[in-house]
N, C-alpha and C positions, 0 to 999 in steps of 0.2 A: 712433627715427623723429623724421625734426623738427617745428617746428609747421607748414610748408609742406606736409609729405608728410601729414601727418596730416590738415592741413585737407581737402586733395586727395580723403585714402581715403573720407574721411568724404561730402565731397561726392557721388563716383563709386557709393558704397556705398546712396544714398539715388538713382539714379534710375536705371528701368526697365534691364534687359537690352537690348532693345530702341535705346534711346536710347544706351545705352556705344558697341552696335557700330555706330550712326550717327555717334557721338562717334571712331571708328577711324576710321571713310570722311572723317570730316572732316581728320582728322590723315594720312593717308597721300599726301590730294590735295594741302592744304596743304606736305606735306616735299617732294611730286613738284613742286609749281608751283616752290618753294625752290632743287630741285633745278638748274633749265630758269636760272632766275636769275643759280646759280653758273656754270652755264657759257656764260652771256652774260657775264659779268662777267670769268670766264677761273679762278675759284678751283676749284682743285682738290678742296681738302679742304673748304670748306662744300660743294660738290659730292656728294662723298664721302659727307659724315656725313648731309645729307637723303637722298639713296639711298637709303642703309643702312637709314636710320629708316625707310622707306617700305617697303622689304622685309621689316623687322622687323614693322611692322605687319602688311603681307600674311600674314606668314608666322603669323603669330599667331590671325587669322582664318581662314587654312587651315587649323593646325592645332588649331580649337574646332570644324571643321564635321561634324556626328553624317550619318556616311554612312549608318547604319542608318536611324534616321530619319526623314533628311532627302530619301531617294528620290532624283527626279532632280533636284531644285532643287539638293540639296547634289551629287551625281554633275557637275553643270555644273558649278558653283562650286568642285569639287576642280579640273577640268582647266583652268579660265579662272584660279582661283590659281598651281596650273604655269608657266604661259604668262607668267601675269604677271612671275614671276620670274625666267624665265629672260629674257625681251625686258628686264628690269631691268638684270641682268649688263652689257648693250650700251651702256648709257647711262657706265660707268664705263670697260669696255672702248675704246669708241669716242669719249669725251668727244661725246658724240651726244644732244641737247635729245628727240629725236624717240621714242623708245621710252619715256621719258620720258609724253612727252603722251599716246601710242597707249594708257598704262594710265592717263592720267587718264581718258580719252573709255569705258576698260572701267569705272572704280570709278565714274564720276558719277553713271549710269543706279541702280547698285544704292546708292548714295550717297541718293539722293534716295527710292527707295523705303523704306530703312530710317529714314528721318526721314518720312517717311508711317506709316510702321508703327508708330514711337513716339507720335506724337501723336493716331492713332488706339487706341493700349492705354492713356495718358495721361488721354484724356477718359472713357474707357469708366470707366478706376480712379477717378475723381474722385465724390465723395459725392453725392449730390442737396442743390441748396440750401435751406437751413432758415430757418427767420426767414417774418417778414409779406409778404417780396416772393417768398417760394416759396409761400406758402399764404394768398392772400390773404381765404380765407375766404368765404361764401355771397354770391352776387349782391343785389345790390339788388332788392327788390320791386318791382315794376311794369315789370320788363321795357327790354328796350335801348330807349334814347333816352329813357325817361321817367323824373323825379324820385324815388327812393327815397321811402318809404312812412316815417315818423315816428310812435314808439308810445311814448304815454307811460304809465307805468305810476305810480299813484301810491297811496298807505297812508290 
């Protein structure tokens, strides 16, 4: 492994479930925006290879989804992976931007909730803070708004 890949596993390895498969929604819209680019541009093949990656990803998150499970949340998200892939086909078929976008507009919505979902498992996992400004310790004697109370103790 090199020290890129490694650096990578190690990163990828250290943050939530949750945030990876928001980390895929990010990377499938980004190869599909890629895609729309190549063939404004008229390249075939960076065309091509972001498709691909884009299907690849899909295809990856299709097949992690726990249809037992995951009930009808995962049951929708089998047949809307489907769909996505095959409306992908068309963009390669057809040198067509459009099929393209139509699965940006389906990944964005779930794109966004899975980055909701990470940063609410994120904060939930985070420690309570320690130290003087998480426990500051007993109020002042004499009540809000009035001068704390001064006790000297002497031998």
């Amino acid at each position: 492994m090199t020290p890129k890949m490694a650096y990578l596993s190690q990163q990828l390895a250290g943050l939530s479930p949750a945030r990876r498969v928001a980390m895929l929604y990010d990377k499938a819209i980004a190869s599909l925006r890629e895609t729309i680019l190549a063939i404004e541009a008229g390249d075939i093949q960076r065309r091509w290879s972001a498709n691909s990656l884009a299907g690849q990803i899909i295809e990856t998150l299709w097949a992690t989804l726990d249809l037992e499970r995951g009930g009808e949340i995962a049951a929708n998200l089998d047949r809307l992976y489907s769909f996505m892939l095959r409306h992908l086909g068309d963009v390669d078929m057809k040198n067509d931007p459009k099929p393209a976008q139509d699965v940006i507009n389906l990944l964005e919505p779930l794109r966004q909730s899975w980055h909701e979902l990470a940063r609410q498992s994120e904060a939930e996992a985070r420690p309570a803070p320690r130290g003087p400004a998480a426990n500051p310790g007993p109020a002042p004697a004499g009540g809000p708004g009035q001068s704390p109370v001064k006790i000297t103790v002497s031998a």
